[in-house]
C-alpha positions as CSV (number, residue, x, y, z in Angstrom):
1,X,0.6,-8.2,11.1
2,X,2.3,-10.7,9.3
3,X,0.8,-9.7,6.0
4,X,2.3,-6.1,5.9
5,X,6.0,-7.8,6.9
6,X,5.5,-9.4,3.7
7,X,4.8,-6.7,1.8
8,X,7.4,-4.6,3.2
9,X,9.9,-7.5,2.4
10,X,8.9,-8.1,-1.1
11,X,8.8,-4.3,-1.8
12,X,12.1,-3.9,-0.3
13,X,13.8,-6.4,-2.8
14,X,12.1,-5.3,-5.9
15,X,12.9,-1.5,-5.9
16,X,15.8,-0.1,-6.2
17,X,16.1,3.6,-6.3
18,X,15.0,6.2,-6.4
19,X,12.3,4.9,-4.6
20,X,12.3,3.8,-1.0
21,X,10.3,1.5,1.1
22,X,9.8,2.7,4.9
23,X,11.5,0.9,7.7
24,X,8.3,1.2,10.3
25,X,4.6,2.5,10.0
26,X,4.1,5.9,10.3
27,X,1.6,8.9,11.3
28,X,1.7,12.2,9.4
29,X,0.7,15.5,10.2
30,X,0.1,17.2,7.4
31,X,-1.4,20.4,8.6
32,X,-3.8,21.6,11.7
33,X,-6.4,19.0,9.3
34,X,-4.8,16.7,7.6
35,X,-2.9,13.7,9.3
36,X,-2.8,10.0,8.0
37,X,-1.5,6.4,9.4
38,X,0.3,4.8,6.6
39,X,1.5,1.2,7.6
40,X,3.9,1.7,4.7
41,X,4.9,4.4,2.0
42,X,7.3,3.9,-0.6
43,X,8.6,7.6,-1.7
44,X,10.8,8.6,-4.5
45,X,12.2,11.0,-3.4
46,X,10.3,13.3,-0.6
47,X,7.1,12.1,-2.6
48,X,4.9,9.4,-2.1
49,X,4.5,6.7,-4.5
50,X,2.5,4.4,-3.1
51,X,1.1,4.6,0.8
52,X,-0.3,1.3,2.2
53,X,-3.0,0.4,5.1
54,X,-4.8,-2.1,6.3
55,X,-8.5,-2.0,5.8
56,X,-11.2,-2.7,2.5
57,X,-13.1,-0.3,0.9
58,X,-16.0,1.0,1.3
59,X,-15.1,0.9,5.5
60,X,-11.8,2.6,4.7
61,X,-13.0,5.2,2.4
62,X,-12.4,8.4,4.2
63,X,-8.8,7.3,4.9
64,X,-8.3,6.8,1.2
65,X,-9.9,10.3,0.3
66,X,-7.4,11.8,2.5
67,X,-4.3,9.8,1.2
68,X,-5.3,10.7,-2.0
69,X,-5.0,14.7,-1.6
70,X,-0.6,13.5,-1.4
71,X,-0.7,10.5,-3.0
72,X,-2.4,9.4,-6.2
73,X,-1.9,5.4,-5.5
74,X,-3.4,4.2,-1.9
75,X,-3.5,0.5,-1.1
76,X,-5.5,-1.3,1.8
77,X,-4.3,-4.6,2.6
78,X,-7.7,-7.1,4.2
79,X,-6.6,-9.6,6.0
80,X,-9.9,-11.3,6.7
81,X,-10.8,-11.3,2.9
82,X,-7.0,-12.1,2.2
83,X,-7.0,-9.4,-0.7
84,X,-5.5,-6.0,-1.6
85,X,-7.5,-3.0,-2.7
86,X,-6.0,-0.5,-4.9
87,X,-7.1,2.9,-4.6
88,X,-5.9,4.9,-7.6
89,X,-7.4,9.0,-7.7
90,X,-10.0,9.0,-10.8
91,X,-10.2,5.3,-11.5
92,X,-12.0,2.5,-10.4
93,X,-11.0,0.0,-7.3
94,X,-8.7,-2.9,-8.4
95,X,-9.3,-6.0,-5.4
96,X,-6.3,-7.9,-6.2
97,X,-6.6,-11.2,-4.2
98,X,-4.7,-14.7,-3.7
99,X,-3.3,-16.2,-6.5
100,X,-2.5,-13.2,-8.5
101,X,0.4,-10.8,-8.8
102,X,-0.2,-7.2,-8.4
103,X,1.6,-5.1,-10.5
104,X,1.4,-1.1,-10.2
105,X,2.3,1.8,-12.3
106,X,4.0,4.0,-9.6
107,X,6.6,0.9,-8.8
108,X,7.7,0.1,-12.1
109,X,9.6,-3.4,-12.0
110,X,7.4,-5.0,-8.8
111,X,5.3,-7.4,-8.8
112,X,4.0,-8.6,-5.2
113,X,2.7,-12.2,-5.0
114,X,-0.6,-11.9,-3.2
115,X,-0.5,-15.2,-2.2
116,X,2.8,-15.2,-0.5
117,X,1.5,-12.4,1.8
118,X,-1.3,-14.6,3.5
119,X,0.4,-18.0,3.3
120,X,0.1,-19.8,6.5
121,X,3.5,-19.0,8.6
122,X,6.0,-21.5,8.2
């Protein structure tokens, strides 16, 4: 999806260590219950920052649930509404769509242009 190659991209030049942006998706096993697809995680550290899927809420709601048992941060990336939802444990949804920069507290110094990440390809 071109959309996540974006997001990877920008996140990859906007922070610096100690945090990390993944290389490739990824499925965890976190235990005999617990496993998760993330189509990117940015760690500092062996901890997760920020893990990020494709989806909207509420369709994706169970995945975010289980996200957020490791991860306080979860966003979904819709590509058919061309929008990012942001998942934060104990506070409301953000929907972040085009035109607007989103900005997050776990990645201090980024600041993803939405638009960017749905622009037709060039």
């Amino acid at each position: 999806m071109i959309a996540i190659a974006r997001l990877r991209a920008q996140l990859a030049r906007q922070l610096a260590p100690p945090l990390a942006v993944s290389e490739a998706p990824r499925q965890y096993v976190f235990d005999e219950e617990s496993a998760a697809y993330a189509e990117i995680d940015v760690r500092r550290g062996e901890a997760f920052a920020v893990v990020i899927g494709v989806g909207s809420l509420p369709s994706e709601q169970f995945v975010v649930e289980v996200w957020h048992r490791f991860v306080a941060e979860v966003w979904l990336v819709d590509p058919t509404d061309e929008a990012i939802y942001v998942a934060c444990a104990g506070a409301p949804v953000r929907v972040v769509g085009r035109g607007a920069l989103l900005r997050s507290a776990a990645l201090p110094g980024a600041a993803i242009d939405v638009e960017a990440l749905f622009a037709p390809p060039s």
